[in-house]
mmCIF file of the N, C-alpha and C atoms, coordinates in Angstrom:
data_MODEL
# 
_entry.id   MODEL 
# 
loop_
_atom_site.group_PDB 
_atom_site.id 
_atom_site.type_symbol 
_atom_site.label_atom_id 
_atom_site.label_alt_id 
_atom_site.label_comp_id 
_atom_site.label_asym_id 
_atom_site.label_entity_id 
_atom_site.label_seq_id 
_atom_site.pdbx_PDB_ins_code 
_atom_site.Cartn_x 
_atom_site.Cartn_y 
_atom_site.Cartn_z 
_atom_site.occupancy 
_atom_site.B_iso_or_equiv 
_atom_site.pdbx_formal_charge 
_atom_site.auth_seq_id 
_atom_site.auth_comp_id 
_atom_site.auth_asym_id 
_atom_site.auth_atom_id 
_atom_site.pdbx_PDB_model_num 
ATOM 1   N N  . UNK A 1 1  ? 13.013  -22.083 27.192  1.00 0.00 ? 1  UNK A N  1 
ATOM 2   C CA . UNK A 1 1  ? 13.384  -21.001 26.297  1.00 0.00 ? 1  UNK A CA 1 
ATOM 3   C C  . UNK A 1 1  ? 12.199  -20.046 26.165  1.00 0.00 ? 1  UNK A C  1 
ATOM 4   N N  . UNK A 1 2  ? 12.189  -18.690 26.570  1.00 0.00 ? 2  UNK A N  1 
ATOM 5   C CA . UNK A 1 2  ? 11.367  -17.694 26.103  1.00 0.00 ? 2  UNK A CA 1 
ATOM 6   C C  . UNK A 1 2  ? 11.432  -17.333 24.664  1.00 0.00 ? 2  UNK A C  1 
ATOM 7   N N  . UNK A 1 3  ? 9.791   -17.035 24.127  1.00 0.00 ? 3  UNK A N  1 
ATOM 8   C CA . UNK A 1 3  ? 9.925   -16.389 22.972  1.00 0.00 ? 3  UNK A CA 1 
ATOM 9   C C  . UNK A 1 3  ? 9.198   -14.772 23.306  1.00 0.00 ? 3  UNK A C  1 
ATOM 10  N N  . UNK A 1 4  ? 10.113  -13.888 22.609  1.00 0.00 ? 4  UNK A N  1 
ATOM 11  C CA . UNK A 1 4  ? 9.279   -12.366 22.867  1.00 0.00 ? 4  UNK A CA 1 
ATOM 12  C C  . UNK A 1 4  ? 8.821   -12.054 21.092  1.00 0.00 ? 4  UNK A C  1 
ATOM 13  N N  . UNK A 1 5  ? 7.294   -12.252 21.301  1.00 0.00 ? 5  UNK A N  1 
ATOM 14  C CA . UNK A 1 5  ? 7.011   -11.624 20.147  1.00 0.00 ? 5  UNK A CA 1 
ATOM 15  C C  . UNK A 1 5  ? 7.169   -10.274 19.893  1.00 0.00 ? 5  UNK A C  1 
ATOM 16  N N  . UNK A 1 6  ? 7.976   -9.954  18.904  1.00 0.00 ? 6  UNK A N  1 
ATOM 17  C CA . UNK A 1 6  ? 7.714   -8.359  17.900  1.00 0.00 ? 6  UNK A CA 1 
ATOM 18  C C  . UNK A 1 6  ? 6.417   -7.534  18.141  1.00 0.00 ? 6  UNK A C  1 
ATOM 19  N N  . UNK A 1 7  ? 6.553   -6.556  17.604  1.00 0.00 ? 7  UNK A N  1 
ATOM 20  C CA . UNK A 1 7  ? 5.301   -5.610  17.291  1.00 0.00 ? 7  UNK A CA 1 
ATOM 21  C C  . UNK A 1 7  ? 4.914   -6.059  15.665  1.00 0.00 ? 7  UNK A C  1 
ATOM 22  N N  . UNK A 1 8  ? 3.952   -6.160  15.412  1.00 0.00 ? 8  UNK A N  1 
ATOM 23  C CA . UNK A 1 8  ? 3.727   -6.774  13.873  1.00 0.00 ? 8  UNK A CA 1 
ATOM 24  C C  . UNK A 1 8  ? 3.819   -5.717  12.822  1.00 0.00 ? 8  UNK A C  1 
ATOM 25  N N  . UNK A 1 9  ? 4.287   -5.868  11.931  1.00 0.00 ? 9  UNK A N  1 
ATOM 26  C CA . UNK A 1 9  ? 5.060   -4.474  11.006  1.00 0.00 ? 9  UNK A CA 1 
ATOM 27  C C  . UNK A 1 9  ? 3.792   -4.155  10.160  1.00 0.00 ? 9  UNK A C  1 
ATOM 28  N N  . UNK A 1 10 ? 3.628   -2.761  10.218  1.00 0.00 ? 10 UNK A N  1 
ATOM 29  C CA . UNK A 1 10 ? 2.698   -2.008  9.721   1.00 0.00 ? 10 UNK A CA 1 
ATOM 30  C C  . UNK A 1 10 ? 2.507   -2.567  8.037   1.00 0.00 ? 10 UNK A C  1 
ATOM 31  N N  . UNK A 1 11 ? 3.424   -2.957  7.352   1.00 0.00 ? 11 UNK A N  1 
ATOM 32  C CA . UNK A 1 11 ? 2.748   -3.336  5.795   1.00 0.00 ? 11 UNK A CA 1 
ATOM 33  C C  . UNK A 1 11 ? 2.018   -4.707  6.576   1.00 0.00 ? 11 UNK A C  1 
ATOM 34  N N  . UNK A 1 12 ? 2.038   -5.492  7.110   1.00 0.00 ? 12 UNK A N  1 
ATOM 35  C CA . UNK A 1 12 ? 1.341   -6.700  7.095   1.00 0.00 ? 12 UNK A CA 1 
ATOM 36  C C  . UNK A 1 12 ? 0.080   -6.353  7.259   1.00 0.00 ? 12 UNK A C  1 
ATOM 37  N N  . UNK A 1 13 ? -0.043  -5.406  8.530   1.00 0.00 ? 13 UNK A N  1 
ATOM 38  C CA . UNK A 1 13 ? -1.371  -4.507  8.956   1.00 0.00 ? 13 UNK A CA 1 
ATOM 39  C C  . UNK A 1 13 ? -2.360  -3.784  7.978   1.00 0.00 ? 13 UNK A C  1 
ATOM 40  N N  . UNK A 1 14 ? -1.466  -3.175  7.400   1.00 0.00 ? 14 UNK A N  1 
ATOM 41  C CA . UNK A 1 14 ? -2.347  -2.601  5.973   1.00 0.00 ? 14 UNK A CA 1 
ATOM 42  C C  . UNK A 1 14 ? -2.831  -4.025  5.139   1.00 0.00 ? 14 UNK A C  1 
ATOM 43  N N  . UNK A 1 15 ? -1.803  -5.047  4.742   1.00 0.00 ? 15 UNK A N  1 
ATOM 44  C CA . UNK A 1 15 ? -2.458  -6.018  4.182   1.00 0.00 ? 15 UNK A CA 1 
ATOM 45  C C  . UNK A 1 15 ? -3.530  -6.908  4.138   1.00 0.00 ? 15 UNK A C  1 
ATOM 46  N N  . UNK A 1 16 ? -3.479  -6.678  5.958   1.00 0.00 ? 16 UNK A N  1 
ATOM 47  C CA . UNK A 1 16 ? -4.267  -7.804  6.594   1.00 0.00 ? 16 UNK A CA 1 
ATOM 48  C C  . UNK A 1 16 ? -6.196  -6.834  6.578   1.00 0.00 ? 16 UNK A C  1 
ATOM 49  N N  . UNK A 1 17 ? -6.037  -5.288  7.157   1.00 0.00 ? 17 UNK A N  1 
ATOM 50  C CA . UNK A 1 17 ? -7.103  -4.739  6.752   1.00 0.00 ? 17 UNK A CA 1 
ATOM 51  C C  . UNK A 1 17 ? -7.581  -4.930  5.565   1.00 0.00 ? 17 UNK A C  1 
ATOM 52  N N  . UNK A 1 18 ? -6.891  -4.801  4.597   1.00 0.00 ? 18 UNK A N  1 
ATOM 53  C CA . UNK A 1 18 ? -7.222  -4.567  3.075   1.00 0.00 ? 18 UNK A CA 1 
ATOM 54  C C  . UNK A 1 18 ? -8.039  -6.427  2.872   1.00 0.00 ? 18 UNK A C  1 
ATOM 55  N N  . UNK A 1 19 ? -7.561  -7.407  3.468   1.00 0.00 ? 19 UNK A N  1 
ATOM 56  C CA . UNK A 1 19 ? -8.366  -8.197  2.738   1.00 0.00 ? 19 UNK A CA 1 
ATOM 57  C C  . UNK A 1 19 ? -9.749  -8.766  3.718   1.00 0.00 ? 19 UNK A C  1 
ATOM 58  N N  . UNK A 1 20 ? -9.438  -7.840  4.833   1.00 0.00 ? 20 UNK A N  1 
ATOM 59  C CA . UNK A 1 20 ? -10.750 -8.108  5.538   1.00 0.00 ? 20 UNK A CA 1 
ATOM 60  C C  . UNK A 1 20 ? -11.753 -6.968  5.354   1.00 0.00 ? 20 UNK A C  1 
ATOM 61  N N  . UNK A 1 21 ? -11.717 -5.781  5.237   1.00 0.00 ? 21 UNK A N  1 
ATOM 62  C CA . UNK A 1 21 ? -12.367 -4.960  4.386   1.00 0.00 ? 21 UNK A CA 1 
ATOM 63  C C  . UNK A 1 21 ? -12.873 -4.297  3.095   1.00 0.00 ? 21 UNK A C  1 
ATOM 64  N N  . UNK A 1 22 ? -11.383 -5.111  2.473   1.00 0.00 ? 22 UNK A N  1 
ATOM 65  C CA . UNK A 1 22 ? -11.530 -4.419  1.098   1.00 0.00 ? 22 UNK A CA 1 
ATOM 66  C C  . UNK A 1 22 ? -11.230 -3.177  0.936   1.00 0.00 ? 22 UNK A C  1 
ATOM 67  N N  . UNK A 1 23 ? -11.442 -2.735  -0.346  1.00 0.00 ? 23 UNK A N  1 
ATOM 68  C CA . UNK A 1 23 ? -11.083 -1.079  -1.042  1.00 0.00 ? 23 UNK A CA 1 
ATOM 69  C C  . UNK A 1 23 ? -11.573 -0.179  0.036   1.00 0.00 ? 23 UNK A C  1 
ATOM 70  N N  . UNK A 1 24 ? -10.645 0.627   0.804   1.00 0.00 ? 24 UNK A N  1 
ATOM 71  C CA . UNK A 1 24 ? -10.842 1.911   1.195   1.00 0.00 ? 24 UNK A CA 1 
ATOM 72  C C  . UNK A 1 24 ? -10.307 3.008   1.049   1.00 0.00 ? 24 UNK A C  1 
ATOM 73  N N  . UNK A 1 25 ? -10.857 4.105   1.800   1.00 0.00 ? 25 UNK A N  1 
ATOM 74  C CA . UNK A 1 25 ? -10.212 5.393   1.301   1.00 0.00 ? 25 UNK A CA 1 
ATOM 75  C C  . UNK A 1 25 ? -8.489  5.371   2.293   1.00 0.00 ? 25 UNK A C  1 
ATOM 76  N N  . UNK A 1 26 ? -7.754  6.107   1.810   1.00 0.00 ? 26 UNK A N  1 
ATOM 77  C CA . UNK A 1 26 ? -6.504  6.386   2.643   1.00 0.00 ? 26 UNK A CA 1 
ATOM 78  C C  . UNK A 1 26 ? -6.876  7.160   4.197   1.00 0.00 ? 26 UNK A C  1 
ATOM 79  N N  . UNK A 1 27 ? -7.736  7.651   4.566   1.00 0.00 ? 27 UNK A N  1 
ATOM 80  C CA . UNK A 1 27 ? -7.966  8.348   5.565   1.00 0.00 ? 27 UNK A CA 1 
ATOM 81  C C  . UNK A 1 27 ? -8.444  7.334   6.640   1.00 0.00 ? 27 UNK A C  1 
ATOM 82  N N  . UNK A 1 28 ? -9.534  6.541   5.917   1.00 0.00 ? 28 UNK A N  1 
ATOM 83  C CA . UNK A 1 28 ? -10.341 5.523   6.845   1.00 0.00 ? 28 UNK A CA 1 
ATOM 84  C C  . UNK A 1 28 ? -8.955  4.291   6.929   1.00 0.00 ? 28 UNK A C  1 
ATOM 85  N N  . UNK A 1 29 ? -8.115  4.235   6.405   1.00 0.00 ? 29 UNK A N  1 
ATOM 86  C CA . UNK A 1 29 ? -6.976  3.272   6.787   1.00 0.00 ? 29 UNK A CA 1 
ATOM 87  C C  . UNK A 1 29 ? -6.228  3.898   7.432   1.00 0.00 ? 29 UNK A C  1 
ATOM 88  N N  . UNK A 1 30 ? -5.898  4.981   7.786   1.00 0.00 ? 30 UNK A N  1 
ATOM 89  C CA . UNK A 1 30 ? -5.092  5.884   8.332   1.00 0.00 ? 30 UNK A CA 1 
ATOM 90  C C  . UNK A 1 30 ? -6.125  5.464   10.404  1.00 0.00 ? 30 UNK A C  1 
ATOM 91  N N  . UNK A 1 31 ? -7.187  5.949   10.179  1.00 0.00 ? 31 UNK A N  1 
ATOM 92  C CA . UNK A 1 31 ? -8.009  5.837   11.683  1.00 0.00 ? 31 UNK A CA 1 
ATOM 93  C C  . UNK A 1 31 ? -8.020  4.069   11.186  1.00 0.00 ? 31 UNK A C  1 
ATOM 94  N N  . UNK A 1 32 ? -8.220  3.228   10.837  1.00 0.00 ? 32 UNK A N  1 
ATOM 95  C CA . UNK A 1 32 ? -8.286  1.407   11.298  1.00 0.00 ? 32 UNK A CA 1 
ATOM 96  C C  . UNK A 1 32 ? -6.396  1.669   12.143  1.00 0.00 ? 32 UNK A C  1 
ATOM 97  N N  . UNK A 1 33 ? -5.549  1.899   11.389  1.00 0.00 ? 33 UNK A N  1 
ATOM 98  C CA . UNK A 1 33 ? -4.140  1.328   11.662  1.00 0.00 ? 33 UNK A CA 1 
ATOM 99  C C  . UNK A 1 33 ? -4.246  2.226   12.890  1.00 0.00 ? 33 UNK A C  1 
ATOM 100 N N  . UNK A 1 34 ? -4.751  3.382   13.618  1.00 0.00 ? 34 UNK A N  1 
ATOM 101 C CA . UNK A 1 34 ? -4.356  4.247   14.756  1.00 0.00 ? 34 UNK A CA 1 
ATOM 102 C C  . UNK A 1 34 ? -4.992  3.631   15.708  1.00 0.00 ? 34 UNK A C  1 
ATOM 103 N N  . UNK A 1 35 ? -6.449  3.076   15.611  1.00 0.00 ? 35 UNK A N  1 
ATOM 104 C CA . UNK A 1 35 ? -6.564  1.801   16.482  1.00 0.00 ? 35 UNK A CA 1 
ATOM 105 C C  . UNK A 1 35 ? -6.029  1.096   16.832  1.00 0.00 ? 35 UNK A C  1 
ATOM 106 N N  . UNK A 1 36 ? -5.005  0.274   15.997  1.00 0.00 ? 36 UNK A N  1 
ATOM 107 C CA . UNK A 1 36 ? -4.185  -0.547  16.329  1.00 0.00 ? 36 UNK A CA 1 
ATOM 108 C C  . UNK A 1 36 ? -3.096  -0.756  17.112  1.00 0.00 ? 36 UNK A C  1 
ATOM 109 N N  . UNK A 1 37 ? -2.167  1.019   16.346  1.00 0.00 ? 37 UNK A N  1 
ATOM 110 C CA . UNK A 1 37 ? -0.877  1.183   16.873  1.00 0.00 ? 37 UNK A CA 1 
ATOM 111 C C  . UNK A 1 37 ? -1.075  2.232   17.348  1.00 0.00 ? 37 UNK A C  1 
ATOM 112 N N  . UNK A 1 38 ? -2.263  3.263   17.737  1.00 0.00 ? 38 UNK A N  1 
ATOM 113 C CA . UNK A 1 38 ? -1.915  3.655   18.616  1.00 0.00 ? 38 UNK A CA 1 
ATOM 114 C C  . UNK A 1 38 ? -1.530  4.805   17.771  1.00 0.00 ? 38 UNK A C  1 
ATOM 115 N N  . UNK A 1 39 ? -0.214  5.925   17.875  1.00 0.00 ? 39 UNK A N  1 
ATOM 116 C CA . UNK A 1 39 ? -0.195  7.094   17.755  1.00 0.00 ? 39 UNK A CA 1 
ATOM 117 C C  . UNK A 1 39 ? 0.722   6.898   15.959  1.00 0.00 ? 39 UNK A C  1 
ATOM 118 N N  . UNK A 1 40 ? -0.364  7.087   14.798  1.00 0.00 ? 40 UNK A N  1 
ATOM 119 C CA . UNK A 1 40 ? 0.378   7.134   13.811  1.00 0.00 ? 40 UNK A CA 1 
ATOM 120 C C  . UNK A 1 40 ? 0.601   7.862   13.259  1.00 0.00 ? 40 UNK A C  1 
ATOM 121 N N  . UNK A 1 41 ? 1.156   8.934   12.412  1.00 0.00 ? 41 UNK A N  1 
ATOM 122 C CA . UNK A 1 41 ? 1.195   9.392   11.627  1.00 0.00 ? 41 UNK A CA 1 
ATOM 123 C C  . UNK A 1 41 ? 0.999   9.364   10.416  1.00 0.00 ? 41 UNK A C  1 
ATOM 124 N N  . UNK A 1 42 ? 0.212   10.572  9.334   1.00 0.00 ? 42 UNK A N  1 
ATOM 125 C CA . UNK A 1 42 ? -0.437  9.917   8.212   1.00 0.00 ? 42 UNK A CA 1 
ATOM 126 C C  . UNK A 1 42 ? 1.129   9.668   6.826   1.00 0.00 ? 42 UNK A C  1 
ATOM 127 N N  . UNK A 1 43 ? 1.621   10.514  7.427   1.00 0.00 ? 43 UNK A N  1 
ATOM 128 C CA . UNK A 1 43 ? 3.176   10.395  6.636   1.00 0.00 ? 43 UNK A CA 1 
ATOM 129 C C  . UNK A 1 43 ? 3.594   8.862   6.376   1.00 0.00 ? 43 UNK A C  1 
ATOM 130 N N  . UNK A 1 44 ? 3.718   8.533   8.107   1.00 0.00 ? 44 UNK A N  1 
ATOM 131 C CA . UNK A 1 44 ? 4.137   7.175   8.365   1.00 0.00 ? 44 UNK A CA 1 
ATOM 132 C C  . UNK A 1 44 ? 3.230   6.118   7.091   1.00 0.00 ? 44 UNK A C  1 
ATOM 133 N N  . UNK A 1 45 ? 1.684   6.318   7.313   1.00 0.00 ? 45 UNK A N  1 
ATOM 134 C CA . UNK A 1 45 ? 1.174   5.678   6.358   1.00 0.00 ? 45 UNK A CA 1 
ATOM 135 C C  . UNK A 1 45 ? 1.182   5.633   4.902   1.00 0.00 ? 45 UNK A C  1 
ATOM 136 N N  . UNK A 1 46 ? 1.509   7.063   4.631   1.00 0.00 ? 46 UNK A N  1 
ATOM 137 C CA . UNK A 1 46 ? 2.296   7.114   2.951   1.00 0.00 ? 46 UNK A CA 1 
ATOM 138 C C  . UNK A 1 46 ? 3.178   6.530   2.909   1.00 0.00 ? 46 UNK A C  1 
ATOM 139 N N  . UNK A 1 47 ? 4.078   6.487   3.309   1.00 0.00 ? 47 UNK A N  1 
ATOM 140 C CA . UNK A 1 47 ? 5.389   5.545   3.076   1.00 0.00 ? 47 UNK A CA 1 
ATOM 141 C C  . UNK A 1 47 ? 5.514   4.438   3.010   1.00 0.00 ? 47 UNK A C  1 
ATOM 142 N N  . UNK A 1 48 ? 4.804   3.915   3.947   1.00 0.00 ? 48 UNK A N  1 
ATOM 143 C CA . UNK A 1 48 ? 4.211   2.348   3.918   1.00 0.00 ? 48 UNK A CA 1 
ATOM 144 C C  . UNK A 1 48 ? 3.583   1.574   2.332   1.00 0.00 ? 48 UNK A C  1 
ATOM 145 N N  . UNK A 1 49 ? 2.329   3.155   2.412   1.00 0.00 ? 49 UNK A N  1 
ATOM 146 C CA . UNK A 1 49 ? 1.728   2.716   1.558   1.00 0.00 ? 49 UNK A CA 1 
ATOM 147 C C  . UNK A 1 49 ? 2.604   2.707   -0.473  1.00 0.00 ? 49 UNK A C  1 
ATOM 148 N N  . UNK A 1 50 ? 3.918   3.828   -0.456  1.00 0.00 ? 50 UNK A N  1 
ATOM 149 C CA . UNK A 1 50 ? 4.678   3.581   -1.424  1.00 0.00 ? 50 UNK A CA 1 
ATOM 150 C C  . UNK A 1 50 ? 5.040   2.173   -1.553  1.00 0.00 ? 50 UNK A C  1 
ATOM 151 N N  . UNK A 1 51 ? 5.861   1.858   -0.091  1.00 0.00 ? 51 UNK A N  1 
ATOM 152 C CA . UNK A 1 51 ? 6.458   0.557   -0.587  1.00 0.00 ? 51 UNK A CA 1 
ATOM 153 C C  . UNK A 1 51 ? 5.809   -1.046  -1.150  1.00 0.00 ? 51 UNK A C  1 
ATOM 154 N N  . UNK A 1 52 ? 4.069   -0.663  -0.591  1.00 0.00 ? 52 UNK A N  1 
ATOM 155 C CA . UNK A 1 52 ? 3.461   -1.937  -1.012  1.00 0.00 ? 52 UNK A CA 1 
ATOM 156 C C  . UNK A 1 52 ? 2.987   -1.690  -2.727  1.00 0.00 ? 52 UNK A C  1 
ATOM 157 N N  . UNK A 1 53 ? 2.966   0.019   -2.834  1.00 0.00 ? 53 UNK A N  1 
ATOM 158 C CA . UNK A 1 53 ? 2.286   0.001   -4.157  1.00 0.00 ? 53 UNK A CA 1 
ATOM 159 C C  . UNK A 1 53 ? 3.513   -0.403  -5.223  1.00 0.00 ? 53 UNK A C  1 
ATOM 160 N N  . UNK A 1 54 ? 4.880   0.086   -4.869  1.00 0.00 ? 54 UNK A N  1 
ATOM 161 C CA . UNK A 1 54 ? 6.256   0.035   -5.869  1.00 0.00 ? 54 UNK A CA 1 
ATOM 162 C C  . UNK A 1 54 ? 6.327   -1.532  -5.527  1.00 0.00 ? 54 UNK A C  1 
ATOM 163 N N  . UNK A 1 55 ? 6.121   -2.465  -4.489  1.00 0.00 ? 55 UNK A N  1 
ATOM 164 C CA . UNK A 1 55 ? 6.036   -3.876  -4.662  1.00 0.00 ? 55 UNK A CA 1 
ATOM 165 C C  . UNK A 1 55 ? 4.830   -4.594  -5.284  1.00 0.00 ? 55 UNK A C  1 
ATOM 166 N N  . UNK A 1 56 ? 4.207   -3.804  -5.555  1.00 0.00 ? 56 UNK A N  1 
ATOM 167 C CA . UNK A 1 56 ? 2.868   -4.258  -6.514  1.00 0.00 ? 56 UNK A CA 1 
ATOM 168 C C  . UNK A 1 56 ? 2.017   -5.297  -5.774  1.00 0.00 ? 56 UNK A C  1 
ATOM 169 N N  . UNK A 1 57 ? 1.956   -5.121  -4.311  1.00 0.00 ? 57 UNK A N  1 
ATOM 170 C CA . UNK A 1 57 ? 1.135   -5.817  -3.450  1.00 0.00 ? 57 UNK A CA 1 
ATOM 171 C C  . UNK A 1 57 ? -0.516  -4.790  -3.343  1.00 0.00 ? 57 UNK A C  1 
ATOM 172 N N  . UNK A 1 58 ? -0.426  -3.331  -3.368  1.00 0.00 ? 58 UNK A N  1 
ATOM 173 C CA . UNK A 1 58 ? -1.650  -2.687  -3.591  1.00 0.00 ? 58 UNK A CA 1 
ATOM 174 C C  . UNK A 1 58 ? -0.980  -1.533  -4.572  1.00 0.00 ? 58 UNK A C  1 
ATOM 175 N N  . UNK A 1 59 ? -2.465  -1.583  -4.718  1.00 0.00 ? 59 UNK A N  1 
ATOM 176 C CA . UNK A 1 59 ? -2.741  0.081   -5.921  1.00 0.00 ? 59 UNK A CA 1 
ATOM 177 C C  . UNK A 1 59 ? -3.777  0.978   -5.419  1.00 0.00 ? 59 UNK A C  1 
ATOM 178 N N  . UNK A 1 60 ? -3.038  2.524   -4.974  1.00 0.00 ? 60 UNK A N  1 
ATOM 179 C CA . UNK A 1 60 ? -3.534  3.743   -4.629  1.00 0.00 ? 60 UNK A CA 1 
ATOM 180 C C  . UNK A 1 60 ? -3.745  4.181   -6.022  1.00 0.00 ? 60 UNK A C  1 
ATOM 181 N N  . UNK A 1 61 ? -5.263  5.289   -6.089  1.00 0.00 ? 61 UNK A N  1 
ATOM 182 C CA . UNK A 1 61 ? -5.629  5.955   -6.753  1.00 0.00 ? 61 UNK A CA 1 
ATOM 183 C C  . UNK A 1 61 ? -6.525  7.117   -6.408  1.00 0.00 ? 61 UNK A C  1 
ATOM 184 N N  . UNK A 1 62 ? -6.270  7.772   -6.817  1.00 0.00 ? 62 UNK A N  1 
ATOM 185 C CA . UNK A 1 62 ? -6.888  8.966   -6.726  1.00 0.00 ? 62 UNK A CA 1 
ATOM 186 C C  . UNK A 1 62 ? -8.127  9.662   -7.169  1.00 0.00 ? 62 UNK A C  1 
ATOM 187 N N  . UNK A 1 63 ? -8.896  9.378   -6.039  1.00 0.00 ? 63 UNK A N  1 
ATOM 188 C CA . UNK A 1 63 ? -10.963 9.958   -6.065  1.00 0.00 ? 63 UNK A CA 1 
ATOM 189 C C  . UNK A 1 63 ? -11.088 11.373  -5.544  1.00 0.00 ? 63 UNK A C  1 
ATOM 190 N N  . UNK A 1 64 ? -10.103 12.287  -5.007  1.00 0.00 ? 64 UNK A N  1 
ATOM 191 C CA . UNK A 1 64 ? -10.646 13.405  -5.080  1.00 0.00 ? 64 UNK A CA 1 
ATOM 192 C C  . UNK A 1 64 ? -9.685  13.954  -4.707  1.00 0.00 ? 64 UNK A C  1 
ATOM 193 N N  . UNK A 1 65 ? -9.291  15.271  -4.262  1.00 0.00 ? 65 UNK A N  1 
ATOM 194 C CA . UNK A 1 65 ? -8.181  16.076  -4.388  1.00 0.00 ? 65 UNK A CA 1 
ATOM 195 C C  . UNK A 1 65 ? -7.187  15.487  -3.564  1.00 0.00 ? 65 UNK A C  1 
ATOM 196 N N  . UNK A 1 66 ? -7.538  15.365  -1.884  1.00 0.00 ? 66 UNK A N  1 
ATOM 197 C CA . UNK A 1 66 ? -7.124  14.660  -1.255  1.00 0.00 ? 66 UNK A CA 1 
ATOM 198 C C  . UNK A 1 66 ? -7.353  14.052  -0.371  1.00 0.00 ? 66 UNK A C  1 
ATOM 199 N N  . UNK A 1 67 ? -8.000  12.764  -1.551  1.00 0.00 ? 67 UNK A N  1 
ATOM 200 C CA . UNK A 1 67 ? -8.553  11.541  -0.814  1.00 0.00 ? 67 UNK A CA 1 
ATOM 201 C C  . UNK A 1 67 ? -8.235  10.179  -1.754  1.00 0.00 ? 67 UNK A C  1 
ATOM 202 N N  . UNK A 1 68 ? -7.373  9.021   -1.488  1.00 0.00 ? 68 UNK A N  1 
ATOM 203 C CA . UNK A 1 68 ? -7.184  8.007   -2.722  1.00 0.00 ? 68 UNK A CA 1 
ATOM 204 C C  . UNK A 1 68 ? -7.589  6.756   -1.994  1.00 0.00 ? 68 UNK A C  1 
ATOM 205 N N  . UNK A 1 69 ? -7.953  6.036   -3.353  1.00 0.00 ? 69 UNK A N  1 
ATOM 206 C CA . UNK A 1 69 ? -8.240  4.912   -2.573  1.00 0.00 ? 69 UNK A CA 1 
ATOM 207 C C  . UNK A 1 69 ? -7.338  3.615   -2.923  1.00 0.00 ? 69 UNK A C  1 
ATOM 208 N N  . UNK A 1 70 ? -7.498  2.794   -2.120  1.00 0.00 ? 70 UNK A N  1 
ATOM 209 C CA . UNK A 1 70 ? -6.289  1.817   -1.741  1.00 0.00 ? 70 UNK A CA 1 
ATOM 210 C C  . UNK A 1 70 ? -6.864  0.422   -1.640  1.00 0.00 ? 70 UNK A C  1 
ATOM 211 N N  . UNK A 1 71 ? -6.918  0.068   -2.117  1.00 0.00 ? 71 UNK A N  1 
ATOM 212 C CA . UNK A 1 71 ? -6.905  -1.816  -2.593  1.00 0.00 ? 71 UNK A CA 1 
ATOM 213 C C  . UNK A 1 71 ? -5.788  -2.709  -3.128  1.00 0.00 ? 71 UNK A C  1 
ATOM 214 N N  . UNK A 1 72 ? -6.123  -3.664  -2.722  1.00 0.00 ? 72 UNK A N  1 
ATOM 215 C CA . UNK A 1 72 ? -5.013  -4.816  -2.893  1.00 0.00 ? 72 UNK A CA 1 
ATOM 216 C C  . UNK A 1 72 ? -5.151  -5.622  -4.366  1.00 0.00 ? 72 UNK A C  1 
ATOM 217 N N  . UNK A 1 73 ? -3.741  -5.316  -5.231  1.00 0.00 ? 73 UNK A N  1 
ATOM 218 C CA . UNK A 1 73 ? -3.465  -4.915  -6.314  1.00 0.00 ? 73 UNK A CA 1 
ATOM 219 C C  . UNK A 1 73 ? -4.042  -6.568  -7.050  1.00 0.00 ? 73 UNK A C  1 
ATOM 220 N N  . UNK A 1 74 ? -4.356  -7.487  -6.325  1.00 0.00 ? 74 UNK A N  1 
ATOM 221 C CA . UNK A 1 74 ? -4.731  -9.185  -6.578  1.00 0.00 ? 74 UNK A CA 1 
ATOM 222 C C  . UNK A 1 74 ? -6.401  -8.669  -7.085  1.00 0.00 ? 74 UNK A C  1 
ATOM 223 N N  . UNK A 1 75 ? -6.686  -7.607  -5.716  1.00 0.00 ? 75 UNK A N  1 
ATOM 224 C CA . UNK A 1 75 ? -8.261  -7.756  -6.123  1.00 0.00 ? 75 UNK A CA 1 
ATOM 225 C C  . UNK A 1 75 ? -8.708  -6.836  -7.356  1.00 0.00 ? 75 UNK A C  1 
ATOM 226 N N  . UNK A 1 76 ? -7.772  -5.686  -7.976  1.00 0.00 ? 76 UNK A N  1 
ATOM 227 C CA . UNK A 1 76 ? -8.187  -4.951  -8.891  1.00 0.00 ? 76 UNK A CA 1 
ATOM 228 C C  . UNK A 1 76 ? -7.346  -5.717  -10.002 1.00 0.00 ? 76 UNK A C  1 
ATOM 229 N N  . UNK A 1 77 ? -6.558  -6.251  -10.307 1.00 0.00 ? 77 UNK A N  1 
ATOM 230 C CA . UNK A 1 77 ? -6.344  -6.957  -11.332 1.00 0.00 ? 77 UNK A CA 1 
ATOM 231 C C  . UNK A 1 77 ? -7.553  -7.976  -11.610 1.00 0.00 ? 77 UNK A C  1 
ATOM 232 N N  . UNK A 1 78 ? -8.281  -8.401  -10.668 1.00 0.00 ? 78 UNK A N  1 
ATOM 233 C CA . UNK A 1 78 ? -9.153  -9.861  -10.970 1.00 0.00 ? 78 UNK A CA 1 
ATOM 234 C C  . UNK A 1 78 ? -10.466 -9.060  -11.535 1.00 0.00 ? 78 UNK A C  1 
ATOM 235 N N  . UNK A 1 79 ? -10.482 -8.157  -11.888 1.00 0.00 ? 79 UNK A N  1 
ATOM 236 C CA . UNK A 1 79 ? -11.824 -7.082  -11.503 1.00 0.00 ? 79 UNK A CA 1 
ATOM 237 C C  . UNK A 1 79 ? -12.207 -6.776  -13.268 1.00 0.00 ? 79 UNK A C  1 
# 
């Protein structure tokens, strides 16, 4: 029996950066994930990044007009 692995879904990716780096800005996660996958869009990464913040897996905030930063909502609650 063959198994064909998937492409690994971009929230895991954001998750998986976030706890090997920690708090970054949205831009510098925007260039880690384009490494990865290749041709992203920063849209693509807002959207992403709604659904982990409305699942309360991270929390975006906002450091300068437009620039927010993004950590995983375990590590700023413990903080």
């Amino acid at each position: 029996m063959e198994r064909v692995w998937g492409p690994r879904p971009m929230l895991n990716a954001i998750v998986e950066i976030l706890q090997k780096k920690g708090a970054m800005t949205d831009q510098d996660l925007h260039e880690e994930l384009k490494n990865t996958y290749g041709d992203v869009s920063f849209r693509e990464v807002n959207a992403t990044l709604m659904k982990l913040e409305v699942s309360g897996v991270v929390r975006v905030s906002r450091l300068l007009k437009k620039k927010r930063r993004v950590e995983l909502a375990a590590a700023s609650s413990a903080s």
